[in-house]
N, C-alpha and C positions, 0 to 999 in steps of 0.2 A: 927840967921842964922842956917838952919839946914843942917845936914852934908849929903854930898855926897851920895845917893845910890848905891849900888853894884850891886845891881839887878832891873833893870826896866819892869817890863812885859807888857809894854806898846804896845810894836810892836804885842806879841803874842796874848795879846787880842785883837789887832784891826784884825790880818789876820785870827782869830779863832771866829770872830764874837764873839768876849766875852766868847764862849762855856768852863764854866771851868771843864767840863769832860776833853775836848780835853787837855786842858790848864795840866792839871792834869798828866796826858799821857804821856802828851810832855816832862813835869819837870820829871819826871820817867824814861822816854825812855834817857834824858840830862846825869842826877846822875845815871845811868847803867853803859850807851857809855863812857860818858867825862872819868873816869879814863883808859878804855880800851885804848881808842886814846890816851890818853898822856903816857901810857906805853909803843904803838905802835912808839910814837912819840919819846923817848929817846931814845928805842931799833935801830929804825933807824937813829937815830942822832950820837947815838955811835960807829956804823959800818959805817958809812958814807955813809947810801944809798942816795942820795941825791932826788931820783923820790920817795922815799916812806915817808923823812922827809915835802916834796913837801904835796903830795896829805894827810897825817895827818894834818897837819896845816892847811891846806885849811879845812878841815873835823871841826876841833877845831873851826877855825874859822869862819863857818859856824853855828855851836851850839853854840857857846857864842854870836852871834849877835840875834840870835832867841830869847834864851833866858833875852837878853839884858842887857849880862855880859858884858860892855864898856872897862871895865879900861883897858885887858889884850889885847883884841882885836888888839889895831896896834901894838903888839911887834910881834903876831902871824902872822901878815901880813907879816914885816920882815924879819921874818925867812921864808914864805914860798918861796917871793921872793929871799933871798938868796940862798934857798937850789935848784931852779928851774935857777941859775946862774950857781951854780957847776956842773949841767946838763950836 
């Protein structure tokens, strides 16, 4: 049995035509962004902006499906839903 991947880049080679420039890029442009957004993302968690906790998670969870980071993916949903409730 082998264990669970954390990372699938399946989806991004198929919409990148395989291009591992692009591919390259895109993991580059992910490991820049992703810490920015999820600082964005506490920042307004902790002030309670609730439209800006909204569209970070949404942002997040848009680069973690690309990427085809799974695991974290529906808590992010979650929370975006939530924060788009407190609206």
């Amino acid at each position: 049995m082998s264990p669970k991947a954390l990372i699938d880049f399946r989806y991004l080679e198929e919409v990148s035509g395989n291009d591992q420039e692009f591919i390259r890029q895109m993991i580059e442009v992910f490991l820049e962004q992703s810490p920015l957004t999820i600082t964005s993302l506490r920042e307004a968690f902790n002030s309670r902006n609730w439209p800006k906790v909204s569209m970070s998670a949404h942002s997040l969870k848009t680069s973690l499906r690309l990427m085809g980071v799974h695991e974290p993916v529906d808590m992010v949903v979650k929370l975006e839903l939530l924060a788009k409730e407190q609206e």
